[in-house]
Biotite code that builds the C-alpha atoms (Angstrom):
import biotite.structure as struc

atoms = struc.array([
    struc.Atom([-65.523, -20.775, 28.831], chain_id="A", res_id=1, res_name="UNK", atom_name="CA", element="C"),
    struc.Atom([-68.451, -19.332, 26.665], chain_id="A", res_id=2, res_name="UNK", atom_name="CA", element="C"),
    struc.Atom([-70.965, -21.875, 26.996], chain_id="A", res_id=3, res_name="UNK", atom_name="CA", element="C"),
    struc.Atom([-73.840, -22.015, 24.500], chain_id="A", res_id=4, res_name="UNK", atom_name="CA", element="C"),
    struc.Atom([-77.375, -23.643, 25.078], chain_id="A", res_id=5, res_name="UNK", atom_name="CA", element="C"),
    struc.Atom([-79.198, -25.977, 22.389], chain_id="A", res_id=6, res_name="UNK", atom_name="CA", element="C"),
    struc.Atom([-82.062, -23.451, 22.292], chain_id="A", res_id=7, res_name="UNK", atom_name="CA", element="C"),
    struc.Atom([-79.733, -20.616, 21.055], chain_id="A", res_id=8, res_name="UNK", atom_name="CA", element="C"),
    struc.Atom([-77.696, -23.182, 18.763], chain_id="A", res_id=9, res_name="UNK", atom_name="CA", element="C"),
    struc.Atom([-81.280, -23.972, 17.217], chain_id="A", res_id=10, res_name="UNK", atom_name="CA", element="C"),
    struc.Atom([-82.189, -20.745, 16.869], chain_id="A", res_id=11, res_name="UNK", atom_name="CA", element="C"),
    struc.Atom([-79.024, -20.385, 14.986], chain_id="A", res_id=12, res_name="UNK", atom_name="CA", element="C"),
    struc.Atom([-79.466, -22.747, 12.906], chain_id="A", res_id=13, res_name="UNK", atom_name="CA", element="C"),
    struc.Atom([-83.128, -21.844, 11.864], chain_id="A", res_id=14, res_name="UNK", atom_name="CA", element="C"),
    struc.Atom([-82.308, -18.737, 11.275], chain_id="A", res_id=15, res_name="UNK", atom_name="CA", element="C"),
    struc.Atom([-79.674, -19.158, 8.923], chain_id="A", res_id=16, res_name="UNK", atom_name="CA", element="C"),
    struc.Atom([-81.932, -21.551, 7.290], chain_id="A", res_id=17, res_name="UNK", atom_name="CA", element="C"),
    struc.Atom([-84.208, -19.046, 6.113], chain_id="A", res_id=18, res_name="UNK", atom_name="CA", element="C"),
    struc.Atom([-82.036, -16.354, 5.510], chain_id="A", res_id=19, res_name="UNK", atom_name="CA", element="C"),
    struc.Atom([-80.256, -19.012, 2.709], chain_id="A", res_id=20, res_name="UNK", atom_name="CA", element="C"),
    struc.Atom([-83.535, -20.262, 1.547], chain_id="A", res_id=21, res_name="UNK", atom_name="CA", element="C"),
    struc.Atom([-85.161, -16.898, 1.473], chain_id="A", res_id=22, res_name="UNK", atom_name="CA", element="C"),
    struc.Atom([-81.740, -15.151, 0.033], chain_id="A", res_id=23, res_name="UNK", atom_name="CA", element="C"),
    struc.Atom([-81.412, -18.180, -3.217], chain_id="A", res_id=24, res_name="UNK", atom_name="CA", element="C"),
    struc.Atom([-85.371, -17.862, -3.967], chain_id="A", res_id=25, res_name="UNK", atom_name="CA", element="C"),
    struc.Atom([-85.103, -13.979, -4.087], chain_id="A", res_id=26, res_name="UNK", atom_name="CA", element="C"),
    struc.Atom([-81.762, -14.017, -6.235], chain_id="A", res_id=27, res_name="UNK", atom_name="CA", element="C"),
    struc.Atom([-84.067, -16.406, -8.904], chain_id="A", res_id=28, res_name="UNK", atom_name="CA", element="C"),
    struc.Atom([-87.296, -14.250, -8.593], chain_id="A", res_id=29, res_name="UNK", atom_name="CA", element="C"),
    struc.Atom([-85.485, -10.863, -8.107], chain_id="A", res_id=30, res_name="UNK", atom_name="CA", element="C"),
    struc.Atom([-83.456, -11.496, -10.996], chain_id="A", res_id=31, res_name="UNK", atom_name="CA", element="C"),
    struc.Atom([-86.229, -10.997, -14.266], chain_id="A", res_id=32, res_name="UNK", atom_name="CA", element="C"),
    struc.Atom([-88.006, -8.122, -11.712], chain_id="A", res_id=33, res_name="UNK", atom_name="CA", element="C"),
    struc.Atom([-85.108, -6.296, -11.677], chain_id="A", res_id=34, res_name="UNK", atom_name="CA", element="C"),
    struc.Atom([-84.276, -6.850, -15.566], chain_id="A", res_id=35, res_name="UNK", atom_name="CA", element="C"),
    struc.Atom([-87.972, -5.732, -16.516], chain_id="A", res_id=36, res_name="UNK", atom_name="CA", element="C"),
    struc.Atom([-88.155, -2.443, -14.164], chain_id="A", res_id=37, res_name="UNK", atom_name="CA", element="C"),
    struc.Atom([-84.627, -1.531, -15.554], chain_id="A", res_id=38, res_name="UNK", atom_name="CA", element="C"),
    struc.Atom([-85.952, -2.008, -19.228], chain_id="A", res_id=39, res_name="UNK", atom_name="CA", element="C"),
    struc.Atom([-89.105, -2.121, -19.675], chain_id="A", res_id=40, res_name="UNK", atom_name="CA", element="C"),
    struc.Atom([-90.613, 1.598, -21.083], chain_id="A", res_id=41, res_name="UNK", atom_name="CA", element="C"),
    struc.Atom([-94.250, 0.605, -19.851], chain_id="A", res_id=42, res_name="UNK", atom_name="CA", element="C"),
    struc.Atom([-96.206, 3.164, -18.291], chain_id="A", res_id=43, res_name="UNK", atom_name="CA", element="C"),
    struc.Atom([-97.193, 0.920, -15.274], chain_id="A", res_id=44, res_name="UNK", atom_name="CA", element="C"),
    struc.Atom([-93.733, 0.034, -14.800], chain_id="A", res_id=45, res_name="UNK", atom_name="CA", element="C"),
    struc.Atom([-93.022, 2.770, -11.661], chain_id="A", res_id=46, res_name="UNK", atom_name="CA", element="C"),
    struc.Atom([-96.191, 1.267, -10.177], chain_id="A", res_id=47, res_name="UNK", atom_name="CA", element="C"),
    struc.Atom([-94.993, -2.130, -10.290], chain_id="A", res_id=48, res_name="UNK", atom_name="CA", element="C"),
    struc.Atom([-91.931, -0.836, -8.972], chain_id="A", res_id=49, res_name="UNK", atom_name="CA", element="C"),
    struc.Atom([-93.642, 0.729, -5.764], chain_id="A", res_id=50, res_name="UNK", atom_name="CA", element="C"),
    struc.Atom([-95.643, -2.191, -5.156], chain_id="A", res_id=51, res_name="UNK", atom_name="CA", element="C"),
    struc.Atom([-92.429, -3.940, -4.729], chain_id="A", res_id=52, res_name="UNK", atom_name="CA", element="C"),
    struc.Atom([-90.526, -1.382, -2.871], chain_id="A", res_id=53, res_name="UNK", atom_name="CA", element="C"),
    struc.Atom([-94.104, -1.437, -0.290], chain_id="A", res_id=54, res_name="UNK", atom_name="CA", element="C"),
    struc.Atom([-91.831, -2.884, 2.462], chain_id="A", res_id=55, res_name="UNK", atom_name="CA", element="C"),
    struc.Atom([-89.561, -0.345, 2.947], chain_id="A", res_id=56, res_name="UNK", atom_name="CA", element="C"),
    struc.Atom([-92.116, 1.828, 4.972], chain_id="A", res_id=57, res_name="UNK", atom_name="CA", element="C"),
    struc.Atom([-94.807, -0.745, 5.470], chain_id="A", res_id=58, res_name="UNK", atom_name="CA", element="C"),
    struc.Atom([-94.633, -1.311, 9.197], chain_id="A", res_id=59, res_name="UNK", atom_name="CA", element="C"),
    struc.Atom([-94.258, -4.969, 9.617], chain_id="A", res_id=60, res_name="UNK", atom_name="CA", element="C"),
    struc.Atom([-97.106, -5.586, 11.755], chain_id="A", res_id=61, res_name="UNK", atom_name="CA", element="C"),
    struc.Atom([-99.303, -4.653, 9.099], chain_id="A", res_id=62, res_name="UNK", atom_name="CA", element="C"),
    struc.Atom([-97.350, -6.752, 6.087], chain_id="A", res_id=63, res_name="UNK", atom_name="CA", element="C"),
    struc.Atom([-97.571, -9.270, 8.991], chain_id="A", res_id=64, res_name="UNK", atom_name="CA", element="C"),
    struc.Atom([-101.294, -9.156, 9.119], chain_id="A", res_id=65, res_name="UNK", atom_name="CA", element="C"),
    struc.Atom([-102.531, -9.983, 6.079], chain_id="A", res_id=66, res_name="UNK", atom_name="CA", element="C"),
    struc.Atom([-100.006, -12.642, 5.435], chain_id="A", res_id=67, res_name="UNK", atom_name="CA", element="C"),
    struc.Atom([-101.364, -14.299, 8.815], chain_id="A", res_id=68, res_name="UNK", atom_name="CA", element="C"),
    struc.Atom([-104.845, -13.844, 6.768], chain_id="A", res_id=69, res_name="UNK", atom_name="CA", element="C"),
    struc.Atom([-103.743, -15.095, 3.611], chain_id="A", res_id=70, res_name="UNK", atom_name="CA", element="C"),
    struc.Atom([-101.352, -18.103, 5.005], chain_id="A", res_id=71, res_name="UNK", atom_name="CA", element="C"),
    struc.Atom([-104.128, -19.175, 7.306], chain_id="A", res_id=72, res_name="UNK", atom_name="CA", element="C"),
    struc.Atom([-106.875, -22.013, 6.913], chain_id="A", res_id=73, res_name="UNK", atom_name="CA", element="C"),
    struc.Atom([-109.330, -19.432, 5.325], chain_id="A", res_id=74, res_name="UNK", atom_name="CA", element="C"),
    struc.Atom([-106.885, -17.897, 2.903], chain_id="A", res_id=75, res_name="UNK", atom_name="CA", element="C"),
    struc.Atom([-104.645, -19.123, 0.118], chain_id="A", res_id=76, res_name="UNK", atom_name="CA", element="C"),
    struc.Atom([-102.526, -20.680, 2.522], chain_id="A", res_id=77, res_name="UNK", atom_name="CA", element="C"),
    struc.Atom([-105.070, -23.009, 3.787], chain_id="A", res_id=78, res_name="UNK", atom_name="CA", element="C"),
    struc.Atom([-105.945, -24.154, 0.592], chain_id="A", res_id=79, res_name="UNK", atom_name="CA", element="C"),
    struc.Atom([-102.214, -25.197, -0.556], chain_id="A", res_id=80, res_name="UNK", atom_name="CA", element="C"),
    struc.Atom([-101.457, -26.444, 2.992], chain_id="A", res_id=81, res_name="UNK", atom_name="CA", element="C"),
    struc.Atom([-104.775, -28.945, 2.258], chain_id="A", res_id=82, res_name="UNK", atom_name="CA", element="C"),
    struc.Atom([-102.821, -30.441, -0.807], chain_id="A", res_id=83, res_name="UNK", atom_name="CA", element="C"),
    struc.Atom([-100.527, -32.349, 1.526], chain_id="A", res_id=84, res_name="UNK", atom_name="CA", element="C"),
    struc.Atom([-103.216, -32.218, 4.676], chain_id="A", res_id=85, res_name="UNK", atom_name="CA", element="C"),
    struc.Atom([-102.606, -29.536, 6.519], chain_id="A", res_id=86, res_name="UNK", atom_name="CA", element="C"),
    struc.Atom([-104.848, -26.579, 7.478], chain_id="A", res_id=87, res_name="UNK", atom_name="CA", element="C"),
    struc.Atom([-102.093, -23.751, 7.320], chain_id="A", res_id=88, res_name="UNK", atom_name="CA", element="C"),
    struc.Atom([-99.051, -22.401, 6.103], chain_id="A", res_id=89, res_name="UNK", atom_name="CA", element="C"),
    struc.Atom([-98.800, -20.227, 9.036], chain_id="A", res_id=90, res_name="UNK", atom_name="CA", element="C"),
    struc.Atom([-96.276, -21.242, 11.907], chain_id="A", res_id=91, res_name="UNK", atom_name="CA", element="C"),
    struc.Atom([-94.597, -23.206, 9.885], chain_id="A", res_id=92, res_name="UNK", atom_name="CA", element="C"),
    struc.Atom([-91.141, -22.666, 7.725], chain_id="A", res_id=93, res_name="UNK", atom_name="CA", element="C"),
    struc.Atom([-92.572, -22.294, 5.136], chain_id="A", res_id=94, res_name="UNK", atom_name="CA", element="C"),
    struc.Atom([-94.670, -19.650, 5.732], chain_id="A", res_id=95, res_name="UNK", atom_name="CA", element="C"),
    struc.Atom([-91.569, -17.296, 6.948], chain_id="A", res_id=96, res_name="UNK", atom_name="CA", element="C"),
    struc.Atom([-90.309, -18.611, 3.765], chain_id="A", res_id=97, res_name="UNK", atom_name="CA", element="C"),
    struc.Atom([-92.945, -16.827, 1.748], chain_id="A", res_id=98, res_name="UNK", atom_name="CA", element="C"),
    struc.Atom([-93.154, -13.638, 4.629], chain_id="A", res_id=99, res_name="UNK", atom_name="CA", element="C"),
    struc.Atom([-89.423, -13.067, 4.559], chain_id="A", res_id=100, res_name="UNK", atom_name="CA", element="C"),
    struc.Atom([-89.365, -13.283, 0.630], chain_id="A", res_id=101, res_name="UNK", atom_name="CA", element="C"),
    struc.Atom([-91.953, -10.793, 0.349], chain_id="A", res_id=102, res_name="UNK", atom_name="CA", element="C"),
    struc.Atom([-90.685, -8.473, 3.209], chain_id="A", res_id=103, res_name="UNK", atom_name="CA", element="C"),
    struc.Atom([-87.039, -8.268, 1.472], chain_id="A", res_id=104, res_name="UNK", atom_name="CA", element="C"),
    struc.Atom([-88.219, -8.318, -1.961], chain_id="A", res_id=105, res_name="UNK", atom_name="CA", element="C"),
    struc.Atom([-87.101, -4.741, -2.489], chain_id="A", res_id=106, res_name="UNK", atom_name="CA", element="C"),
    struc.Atom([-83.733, -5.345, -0.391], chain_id="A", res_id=107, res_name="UNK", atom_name="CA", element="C"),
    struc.Atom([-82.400, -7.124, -3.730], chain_id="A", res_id=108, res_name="UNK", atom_name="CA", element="C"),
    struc.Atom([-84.130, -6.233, -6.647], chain_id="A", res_id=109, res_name="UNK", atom_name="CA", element="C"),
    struc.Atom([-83.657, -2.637, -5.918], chain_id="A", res_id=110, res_name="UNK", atom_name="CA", element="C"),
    struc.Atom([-79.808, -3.003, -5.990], chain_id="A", res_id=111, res_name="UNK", atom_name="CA", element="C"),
    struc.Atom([-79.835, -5.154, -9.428], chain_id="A", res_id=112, res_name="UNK", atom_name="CA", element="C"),
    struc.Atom([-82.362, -2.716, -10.954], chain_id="A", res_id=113, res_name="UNK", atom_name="CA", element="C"),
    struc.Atom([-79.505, -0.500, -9.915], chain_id="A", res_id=114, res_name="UNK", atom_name="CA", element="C"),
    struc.Atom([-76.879, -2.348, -11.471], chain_id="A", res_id=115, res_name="UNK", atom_name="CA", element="C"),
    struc.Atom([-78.713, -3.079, -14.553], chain_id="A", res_id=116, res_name="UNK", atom_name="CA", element="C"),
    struc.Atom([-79.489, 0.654, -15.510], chain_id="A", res_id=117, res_name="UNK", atom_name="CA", element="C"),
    struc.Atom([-76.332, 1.460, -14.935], chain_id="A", res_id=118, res_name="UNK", atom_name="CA", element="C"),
    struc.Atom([-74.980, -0.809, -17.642], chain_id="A", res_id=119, res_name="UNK", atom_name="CA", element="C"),
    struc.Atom([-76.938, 1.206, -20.339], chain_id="A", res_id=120, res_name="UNK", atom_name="CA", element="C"),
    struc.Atom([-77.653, 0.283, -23.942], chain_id="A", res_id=121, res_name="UNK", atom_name="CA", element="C"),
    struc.Atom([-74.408, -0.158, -25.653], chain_id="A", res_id=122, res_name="UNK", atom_name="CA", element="C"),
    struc.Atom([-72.908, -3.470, -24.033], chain_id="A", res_id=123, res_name="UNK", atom_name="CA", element="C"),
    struc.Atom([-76.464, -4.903, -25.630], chain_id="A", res_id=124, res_name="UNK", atom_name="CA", element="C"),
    struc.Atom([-75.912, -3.056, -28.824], chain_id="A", res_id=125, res_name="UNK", atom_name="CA", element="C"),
    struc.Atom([-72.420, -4.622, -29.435], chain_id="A", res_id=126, res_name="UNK", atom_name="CA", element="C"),
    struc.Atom([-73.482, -8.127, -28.432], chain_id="A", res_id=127, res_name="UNK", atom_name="CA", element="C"),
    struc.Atom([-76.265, -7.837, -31.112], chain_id="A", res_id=128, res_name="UNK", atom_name="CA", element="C"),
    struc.Atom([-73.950, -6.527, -33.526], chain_id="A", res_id=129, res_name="UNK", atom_name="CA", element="C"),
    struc.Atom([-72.230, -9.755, -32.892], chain_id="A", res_id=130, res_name="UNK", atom_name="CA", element="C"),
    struc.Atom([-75.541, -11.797, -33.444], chain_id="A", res_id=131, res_name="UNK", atom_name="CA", element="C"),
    struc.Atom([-75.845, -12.465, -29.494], chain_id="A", res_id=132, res_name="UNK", atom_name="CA", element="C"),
    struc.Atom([-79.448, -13.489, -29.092], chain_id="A", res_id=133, res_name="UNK", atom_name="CA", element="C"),
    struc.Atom([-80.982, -11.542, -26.558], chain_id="A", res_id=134, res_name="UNK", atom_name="CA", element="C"),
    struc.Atom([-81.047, -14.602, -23.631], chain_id="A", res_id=135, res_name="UNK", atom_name="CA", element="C"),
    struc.Atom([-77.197, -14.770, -24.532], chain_id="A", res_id=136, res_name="UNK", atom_name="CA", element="C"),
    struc.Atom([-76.989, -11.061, -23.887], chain_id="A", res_id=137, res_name="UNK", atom_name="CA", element="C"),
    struc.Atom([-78.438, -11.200, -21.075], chain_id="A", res_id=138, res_name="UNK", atom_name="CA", element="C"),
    struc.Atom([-76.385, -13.985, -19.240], chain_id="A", res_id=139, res_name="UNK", atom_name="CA", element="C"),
    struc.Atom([-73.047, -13.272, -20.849], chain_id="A", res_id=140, res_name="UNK", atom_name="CA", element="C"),
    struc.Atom([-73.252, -9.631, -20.831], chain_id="A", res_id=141, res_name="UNK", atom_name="CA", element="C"),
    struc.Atom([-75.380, -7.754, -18.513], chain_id="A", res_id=142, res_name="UNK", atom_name="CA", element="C"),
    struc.Atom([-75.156, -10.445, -15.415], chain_id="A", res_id=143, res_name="UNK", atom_name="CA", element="C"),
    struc.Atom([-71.554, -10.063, -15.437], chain_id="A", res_id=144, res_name="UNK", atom_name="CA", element="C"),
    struc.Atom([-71.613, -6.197, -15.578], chain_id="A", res_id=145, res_name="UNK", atom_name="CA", element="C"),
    struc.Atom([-74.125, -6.053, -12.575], chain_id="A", res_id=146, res_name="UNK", atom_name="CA", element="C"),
    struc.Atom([-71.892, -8.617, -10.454], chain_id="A", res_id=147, res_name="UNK", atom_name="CA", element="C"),
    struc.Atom([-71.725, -5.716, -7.726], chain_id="A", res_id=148, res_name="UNK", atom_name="CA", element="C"),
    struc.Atom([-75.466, -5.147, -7.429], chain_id="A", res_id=149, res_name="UNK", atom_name="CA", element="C"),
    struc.Atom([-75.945, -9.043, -7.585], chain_id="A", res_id=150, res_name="UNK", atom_name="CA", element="C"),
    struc.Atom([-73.676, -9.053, -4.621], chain_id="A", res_id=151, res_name="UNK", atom_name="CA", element="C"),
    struc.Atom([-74.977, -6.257, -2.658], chain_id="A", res_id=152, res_name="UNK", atom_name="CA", element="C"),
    struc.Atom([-78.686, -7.529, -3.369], chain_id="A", res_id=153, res_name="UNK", atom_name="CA", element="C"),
    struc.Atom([-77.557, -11.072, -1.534], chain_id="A", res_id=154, res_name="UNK", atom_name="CA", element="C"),
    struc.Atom([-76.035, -9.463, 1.079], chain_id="A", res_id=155, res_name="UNK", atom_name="CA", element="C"),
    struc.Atom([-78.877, -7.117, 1.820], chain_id="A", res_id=156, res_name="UNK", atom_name="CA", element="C"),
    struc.Atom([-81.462, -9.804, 1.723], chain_id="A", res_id=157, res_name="UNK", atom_name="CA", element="C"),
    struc.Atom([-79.494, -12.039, 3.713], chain_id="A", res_id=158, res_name="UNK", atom_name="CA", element="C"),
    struc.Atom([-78.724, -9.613, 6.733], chain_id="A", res_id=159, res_name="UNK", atom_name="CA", element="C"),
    struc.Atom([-82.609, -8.091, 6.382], chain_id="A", res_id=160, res_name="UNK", atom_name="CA", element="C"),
    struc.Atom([-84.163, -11.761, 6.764], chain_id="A", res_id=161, res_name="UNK", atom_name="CA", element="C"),
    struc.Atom([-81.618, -12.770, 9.850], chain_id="A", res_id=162, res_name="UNK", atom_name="CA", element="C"),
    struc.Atom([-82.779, -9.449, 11.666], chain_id="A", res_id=163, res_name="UNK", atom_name="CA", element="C"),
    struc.Atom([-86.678, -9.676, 11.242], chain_id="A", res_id=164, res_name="UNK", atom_name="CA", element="C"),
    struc.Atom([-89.056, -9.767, 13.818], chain_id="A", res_id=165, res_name="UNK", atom_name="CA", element="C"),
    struc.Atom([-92.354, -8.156, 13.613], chain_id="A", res_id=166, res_name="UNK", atom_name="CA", element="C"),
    struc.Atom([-93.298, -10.385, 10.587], chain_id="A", res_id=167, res_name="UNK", atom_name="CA", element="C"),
    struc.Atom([-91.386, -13.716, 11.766], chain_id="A", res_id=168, res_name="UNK", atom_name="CA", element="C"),
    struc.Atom([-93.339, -13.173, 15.241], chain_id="A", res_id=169, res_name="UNK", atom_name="CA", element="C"),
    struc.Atom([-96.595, -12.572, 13.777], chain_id="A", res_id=170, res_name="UNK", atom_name="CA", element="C"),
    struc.Atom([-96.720, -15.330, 10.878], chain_id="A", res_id=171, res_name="UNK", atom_name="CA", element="C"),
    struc.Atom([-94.041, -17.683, 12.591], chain_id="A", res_id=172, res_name="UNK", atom_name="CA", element="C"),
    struc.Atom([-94.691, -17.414, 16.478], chain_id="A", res_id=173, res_name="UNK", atom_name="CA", element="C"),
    struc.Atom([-92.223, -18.918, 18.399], chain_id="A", res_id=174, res_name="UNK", atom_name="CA", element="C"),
    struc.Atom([-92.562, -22.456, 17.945], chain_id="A", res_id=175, res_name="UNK", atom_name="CA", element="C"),
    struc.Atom([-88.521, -23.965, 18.841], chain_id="A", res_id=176, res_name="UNK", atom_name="CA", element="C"),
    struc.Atom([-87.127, -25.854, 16.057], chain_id="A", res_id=177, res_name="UNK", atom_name="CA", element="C"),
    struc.Atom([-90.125, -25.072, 13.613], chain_id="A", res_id=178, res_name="UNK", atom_name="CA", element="C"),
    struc.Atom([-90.062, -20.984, 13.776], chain_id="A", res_id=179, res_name="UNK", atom_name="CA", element="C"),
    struc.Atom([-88.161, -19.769, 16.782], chain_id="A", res_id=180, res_name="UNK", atom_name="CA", element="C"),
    struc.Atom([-85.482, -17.626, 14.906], chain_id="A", res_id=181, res_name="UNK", atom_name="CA", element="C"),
    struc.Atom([-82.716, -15.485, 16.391], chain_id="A", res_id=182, res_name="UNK", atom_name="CA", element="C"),
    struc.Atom([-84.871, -11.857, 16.643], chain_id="A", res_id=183, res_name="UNK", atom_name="CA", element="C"),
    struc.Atom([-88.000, -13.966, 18.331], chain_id="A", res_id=184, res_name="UNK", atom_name="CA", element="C"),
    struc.Atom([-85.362, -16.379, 20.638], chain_id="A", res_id=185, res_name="UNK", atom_name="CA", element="C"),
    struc.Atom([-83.667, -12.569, 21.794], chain_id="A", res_id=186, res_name="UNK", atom_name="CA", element="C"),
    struc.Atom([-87.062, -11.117, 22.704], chain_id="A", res_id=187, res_name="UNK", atom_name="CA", element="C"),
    struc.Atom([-87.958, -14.763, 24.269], chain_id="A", res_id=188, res_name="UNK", atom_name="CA", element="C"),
    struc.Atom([-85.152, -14.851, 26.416], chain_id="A", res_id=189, res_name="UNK", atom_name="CA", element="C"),
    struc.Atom([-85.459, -11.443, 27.732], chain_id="A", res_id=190, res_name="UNK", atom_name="CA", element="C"),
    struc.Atom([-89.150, -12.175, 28.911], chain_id="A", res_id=191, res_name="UNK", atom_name="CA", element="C"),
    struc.Atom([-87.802, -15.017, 30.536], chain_id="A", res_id=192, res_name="UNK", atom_name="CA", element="C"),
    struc.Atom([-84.959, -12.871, 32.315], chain_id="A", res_id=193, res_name="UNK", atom_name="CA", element="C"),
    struc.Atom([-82.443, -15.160, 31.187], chain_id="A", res_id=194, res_name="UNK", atom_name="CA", element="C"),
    struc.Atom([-79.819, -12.528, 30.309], chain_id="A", res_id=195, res_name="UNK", atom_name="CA", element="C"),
    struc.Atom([-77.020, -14.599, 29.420], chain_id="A", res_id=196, res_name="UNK", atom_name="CA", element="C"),
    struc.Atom([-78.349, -16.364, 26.782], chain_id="A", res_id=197, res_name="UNK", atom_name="CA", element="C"),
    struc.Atom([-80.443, -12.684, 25.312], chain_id="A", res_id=198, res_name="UNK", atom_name="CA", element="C"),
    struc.Atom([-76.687, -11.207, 25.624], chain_id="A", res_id=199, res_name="UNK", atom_name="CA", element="C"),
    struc.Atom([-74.912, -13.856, 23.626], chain_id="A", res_id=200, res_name="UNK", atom_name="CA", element="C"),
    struc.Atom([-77.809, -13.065, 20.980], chain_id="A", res_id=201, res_name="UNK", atom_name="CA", element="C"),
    struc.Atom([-77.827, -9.756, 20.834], chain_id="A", res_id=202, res_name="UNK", atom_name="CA", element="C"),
    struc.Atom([-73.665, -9.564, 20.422], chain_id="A", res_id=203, res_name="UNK", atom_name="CA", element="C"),
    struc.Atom([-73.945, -11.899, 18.168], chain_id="A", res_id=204, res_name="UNK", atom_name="CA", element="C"),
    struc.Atom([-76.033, -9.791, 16.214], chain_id="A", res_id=205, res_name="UNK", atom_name="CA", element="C"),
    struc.Atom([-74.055, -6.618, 16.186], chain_id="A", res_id=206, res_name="UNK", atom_name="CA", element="C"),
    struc.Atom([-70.961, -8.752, 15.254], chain_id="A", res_id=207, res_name="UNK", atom_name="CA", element="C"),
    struc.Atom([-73.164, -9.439, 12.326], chain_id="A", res_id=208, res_name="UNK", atom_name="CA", element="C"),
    struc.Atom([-74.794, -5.833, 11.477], chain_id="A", res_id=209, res_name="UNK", atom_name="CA", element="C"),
    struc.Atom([-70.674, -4.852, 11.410], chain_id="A", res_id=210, res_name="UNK", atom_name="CA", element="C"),
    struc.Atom([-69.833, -7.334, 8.919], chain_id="A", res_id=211, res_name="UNK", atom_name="CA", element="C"),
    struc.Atom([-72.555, -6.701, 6.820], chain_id="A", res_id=212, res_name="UNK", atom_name="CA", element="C"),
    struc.Atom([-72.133, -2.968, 6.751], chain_id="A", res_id=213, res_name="UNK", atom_name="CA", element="C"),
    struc.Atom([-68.212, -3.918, 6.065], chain_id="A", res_id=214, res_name="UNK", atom_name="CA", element="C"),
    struc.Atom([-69.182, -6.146, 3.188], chain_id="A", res_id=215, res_name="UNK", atom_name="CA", element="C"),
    struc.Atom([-71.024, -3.682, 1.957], chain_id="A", res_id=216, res_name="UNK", atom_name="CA", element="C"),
    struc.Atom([-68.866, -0.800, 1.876], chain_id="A", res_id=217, res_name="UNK", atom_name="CA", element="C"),
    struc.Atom([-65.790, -3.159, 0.556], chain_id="A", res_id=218, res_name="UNK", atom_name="CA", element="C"),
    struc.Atom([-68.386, -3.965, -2.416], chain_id="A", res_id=219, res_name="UNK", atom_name="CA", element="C"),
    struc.Atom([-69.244, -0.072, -2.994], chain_id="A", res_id=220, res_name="UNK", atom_name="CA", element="C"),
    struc.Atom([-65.849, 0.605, -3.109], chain_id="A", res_id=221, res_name="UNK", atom_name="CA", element="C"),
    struc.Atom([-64.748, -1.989, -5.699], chain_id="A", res_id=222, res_name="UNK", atom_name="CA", element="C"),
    struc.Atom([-67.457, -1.392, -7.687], chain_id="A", res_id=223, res_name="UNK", atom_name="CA", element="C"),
    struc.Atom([-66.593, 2.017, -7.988], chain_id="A", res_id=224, res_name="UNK", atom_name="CA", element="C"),
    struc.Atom([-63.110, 1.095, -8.970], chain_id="A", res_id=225, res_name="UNK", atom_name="CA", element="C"),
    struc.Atom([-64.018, -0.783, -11.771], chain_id="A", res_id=226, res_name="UNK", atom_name="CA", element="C"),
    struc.Atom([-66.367, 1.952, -13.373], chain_id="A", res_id=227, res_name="UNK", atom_name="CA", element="C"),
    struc.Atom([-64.636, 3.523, -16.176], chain_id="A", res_id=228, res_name="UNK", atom_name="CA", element="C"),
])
């Protein structure tokens, strides 16, 4: 019988903490990014745009670096951390909260950018004919009609903040229970030589990479069904 250890149950769980926590905050902040890059006619706005999309080919070491500076008791970090008395916001949650938001920021507002675009100008044009404000629009028109890119946004965030680990080992460590996630516990285990235990991990993992590629194809192809 497959027998699991509490270390690998807790790494688990932390992990899927974060991806959740990091997925939800990203859906709410992604959300108005994504609707202002697909609309907005600024001249800055493709700047903006690569500023977000940074992570991508950022190696994570280096995003990894200066969020260690700025989470730390020098930087920003330190100063917000001081509000409840503490002297950092690095190796803790929350600070692969904030890492893993920023590292997958483009993994979901690139997708709903998409999706918005795509929807063009006349679904808006009718609702205002029909004396939709634009905030009713918005939410009754153009969120439905991105559904897809909503969904492949969450996914994509999701499955990108489970399989970190440059940036979670950097600003996180490997602290069990507080920032030991799956990525750090699979790297942890094989320095230990305890192969079992890395094994179970790593499976685990692929299992999940298959899914996610599944889900994602499955949402492609339905989306592509239901274009006119």
């Amino acid at each position: 019988m497959l027998e699991i250890s509490a270390e690998v149950w807790q790494a688990a769980r932390l992990t899927l903490a974060l991806a959740a926590t990091t997925t939800v905050i990203l859906l709410i902040v992604g959300t108005p990014l994504a609707w202002w890059l697909a609309r907005s006619k600024a001249w800055w706005t493709e700047a903006v745009a690569t500023v977000v999309a940074l992570p991508l080919v950022l190696p994570p070491t280096v995003l990894g670096f200066y969020l260690l500076v700025a989470l730390g008791p020098n930087g920003p970090g330190g100063w917000i951390a001081g509000a409840w008395g503490g002297r950092t916001l690095a190796f803790t949650f929350s600070g692969l909260v904030i890492g893993s938001v920023l590292y997958a920021l483009p993994f979901v507002v690139q997708p709903i950018r998409n999706a918005f675009m795509a929807i063009g100008d006349r679904p808006l044009e009718v609702a205002a004919t029909l004396r939709a404000t634009p905030r009713r629009a918005f939410w009754t028109v153009a969120v439905p009609l991105a559904r897809p890119g909503f969904l492949t946004g969450a996914v994509l965030g999701f499955a990108h903040t489970v399989g970190e680990f440059g940036l979670v080992l950097m600003i996180g460590g490997s602290i069990p229970g507080r920032t030991r996630v799956l990525s750090v516990a699979i790297y942890d285990f094989v320095e230990a030589s305890r192969w079992y235990e890395a094994n179970i991990l790593a499976a685990g993992m692929v299992i999940f990479a298959f899914v996610v590629i599944l889900a994602m194809t499955m949402i492609e192809k339905r989306s592509a069904r239901l274009r006119p």
